[in-house]
C-alpha positions in Angstrom: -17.4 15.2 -8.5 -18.1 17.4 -11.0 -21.4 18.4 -11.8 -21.9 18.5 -15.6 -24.2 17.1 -17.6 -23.4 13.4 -17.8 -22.6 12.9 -14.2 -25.2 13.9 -13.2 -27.2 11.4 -14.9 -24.8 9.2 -13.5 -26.0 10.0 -9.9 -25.4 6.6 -8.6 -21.8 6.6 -9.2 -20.0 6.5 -5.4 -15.9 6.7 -4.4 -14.5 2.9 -4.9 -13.9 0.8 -2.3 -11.5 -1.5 -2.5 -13.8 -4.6 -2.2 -16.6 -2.8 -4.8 -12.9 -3.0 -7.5 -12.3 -6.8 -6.2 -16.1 -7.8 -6.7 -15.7 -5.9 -10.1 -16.3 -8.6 -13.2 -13.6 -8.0 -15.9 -14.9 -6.5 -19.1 -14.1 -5.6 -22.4 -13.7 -1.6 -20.9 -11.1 -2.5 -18.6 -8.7 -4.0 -21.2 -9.2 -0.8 -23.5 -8.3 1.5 -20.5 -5.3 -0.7 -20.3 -4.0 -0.3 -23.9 -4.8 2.9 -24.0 -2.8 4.3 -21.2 -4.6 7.2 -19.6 -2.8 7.7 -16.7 -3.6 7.0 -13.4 -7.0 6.5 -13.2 -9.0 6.2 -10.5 -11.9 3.8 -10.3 -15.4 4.9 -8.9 -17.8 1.9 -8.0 -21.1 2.2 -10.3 -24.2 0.9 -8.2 -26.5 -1.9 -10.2 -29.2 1.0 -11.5 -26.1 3.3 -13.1 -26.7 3.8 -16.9 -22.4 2.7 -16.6 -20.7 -0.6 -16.3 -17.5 1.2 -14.8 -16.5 5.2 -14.3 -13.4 6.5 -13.3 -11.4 9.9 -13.2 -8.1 11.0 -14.5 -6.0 13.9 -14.8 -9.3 16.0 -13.6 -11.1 14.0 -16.1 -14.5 11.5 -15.7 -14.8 8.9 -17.7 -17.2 6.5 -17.8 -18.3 3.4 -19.9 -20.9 0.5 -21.0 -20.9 -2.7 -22.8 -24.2 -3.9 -24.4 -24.9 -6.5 -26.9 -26.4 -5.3 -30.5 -29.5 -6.9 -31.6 -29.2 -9.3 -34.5 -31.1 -6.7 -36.5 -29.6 -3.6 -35.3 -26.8 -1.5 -37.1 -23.7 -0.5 -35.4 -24.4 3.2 -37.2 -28.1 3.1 -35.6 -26.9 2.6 -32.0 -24.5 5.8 -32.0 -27.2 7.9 -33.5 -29.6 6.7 -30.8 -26.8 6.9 -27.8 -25.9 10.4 -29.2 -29.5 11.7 -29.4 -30.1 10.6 -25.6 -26.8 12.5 -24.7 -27.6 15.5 -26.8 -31.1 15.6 -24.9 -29.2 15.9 -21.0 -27.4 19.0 -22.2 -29.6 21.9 -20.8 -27.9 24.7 -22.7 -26.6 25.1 -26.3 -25.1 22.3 -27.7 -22.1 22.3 -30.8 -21.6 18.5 -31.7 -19.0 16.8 -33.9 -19.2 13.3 -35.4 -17.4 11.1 -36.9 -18.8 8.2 -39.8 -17.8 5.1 -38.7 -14.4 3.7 -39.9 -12.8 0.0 -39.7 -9.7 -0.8 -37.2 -8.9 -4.3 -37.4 -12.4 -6.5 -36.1 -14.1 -3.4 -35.0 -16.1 -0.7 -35.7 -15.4 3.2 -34.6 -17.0 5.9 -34.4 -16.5 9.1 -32.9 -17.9 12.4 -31.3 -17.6 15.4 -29.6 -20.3 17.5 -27.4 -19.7 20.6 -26.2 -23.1 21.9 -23.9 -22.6 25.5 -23.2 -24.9 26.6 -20.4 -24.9 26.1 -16.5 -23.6 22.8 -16.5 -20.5 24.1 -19.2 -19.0 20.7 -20.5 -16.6 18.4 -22.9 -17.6 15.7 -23.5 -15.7 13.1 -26.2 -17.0 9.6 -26.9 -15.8 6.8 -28.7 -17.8 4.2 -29.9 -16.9 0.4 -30.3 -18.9 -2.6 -32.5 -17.0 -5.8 -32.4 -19.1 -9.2 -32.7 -21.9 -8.2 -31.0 -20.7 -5.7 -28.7 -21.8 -2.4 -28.5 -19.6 -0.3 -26.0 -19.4 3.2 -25.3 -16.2 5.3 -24.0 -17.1 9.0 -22.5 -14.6 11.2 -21.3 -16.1 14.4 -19.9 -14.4 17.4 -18.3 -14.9 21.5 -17.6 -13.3 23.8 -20.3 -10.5 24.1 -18.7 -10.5 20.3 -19.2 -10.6 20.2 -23.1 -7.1 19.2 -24.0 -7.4 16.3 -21.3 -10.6 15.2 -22.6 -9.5 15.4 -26.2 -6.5 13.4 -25.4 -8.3 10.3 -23.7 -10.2 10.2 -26.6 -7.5 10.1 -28.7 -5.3 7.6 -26.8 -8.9 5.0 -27.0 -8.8 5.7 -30.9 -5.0 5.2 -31.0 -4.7 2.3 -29.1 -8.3 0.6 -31.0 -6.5 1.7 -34.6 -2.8 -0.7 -33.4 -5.1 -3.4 -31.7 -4.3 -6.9 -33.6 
């Protein structure tokens, strides 16, 4: 696995099994990777203490993902700031960031953003942000430089497939 920045905060993240991807509980994440056709992605197994709920790779490409519930007092526009502020914080060299104000697609909520962390641990990393009811959930795709087109293009397909959901 690569070592960036992300992964490795993700440290517990192991090769699947195929009884870890049977045991797996369906979630919201696994019907956007659907609808969104990456490619053939392969799953990782996440241990319980994994900041994830699922992680995978394609095309040379991690990705990785997390569903939580917003409080009944906390904005959808709040919980990016605070997810990209932690993110921001693992990058150990220079950081160029891009985001995106929240929009409406259909009965969600999306933001978007792009980190680049220049340094030893060289990086992409695109994220897409999802509020519907109270769901919070968070889409990262992260690859090397030579990456970039790959990352940007998961990203895109999430967005594009979120923006024709009914």
């Amino acid at each position: 696995m690569m070592r960036t920045f992300l992964s490795l905060a993700l440290a517990s993240v192991v090769a699947v099994s195929a009884q870890a991807e049977r045991a797996s509980p369906l979630l919201p994440l696994d019907r956007i990777l659907s609808v969104a056709k990456l490619g053939a992605v392969k799953r990782l197994a996440v241990s319980e203490n994994a900041a994830v709920d699922r992680a995978w790779i394609v095309d040379g490409v991690f990705g990785a993902g997390r569903v939580r519930a917003l409080a009944p007092d906390e904005r959808f526009e709040d919980a990016v700031l605070a997810d990209l502020s932690e993110l921001q914080f693992r990058c150990s060299g220079a950081l160029d960031s891009e985001f995106d104000l929240p929009r409406r697609a259909a009965t969600t909520q999306i933001a978007t953003a792009i980190l680049n962390c220049r340094g030893p641990r060289t990086s992409i990393l695109a994220i897409v942000y999802i509020h519907s009811g109270n769901s919070f959930v968070t889409l990262l795709h992260e690859g090397m430089p030579a990456h970039r087109d790959a990352v940007l293009d998961k990203q895109a397909r999430v967005t594009r497939a979120l923006d024709h959901a009914p």
